[in-house]
C-alpha positions as CSV (number, residue, x, y, z in Angstrom):
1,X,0.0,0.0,0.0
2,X,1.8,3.1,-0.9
3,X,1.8,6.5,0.7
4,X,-1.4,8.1,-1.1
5,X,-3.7,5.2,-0.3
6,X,-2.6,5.0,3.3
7,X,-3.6,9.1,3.4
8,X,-6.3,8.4,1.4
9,X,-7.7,5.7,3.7
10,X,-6.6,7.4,6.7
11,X,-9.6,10.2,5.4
12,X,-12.2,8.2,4.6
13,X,-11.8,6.8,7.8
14,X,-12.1,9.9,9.6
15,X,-14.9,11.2,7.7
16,X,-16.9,8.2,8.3
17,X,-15.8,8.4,11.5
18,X,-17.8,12.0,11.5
19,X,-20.7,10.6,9.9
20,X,-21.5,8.2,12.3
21,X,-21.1,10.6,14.8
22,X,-23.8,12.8,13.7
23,X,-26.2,10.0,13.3
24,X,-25.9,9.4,16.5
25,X,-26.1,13.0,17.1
26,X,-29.1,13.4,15.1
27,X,-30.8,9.9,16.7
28,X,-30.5,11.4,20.0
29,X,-32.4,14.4,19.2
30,X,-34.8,12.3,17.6
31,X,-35.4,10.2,20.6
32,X,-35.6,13.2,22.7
33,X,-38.4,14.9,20.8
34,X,-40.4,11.7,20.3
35,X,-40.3,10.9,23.9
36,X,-42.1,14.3,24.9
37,X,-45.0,13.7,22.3
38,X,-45.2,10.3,23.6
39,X,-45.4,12.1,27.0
40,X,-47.9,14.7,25.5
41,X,-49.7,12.0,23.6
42,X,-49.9,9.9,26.9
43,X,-51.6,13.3,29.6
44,X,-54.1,13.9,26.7
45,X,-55.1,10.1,26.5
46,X,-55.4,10.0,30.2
47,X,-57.2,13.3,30.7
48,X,-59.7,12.2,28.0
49,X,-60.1,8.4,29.9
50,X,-60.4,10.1,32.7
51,X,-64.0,11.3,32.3
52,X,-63.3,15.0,33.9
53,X,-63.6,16.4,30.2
54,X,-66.1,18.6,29.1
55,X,-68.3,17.5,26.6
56,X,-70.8,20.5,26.1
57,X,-69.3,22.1,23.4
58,X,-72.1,23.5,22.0
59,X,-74.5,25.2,24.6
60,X,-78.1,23.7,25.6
61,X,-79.8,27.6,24.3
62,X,-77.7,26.7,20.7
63,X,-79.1,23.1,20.4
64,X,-82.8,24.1,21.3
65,X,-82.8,27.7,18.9
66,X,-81.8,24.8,15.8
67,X,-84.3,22.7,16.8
68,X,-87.0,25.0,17.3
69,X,-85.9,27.7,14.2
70,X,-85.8,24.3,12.0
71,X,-88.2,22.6,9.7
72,X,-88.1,18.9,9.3
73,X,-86.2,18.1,5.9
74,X,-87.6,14.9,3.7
75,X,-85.1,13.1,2.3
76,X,-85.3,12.0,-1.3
């Protein structure tokens, strides 16, 4: 092996050796940002099992005025 390939594959070494560096870098992150949505993900699944949650999203007055203000419809 003469002197250009040992360089040569001393380089690729070391920029592989960078490479996997920032994967692991980047995986990290990754892990870090999907274990707080998981978090998130888990308080809102819980608060909405829980029962406590409010369901009236529309008021009682809104549901009776559409009612009342509305004619039955025939479908054809």
């Amino acid at each position: 092996m003469g002197k250009r390939a040992k360089e040569h594959k001393k380089k690729v070494a070391k920029r592989n050796a960078n490479i996997k560096q920032q994967e692991r870098r980047i995986q990290k992150l990754w892990e870090a940002a999907f274990g707080e949505q998981m978090e998130l993900m888990k308080e809102k699944f819980a608060a909405a099992m829980s029962g406590e949650t409010t369901t009236d999203l529309i008021s009682d007055e809104e549901v009776n005025t559409t009612e009342e203000g509305s004619e039955p419809t025939e479908l054809i």
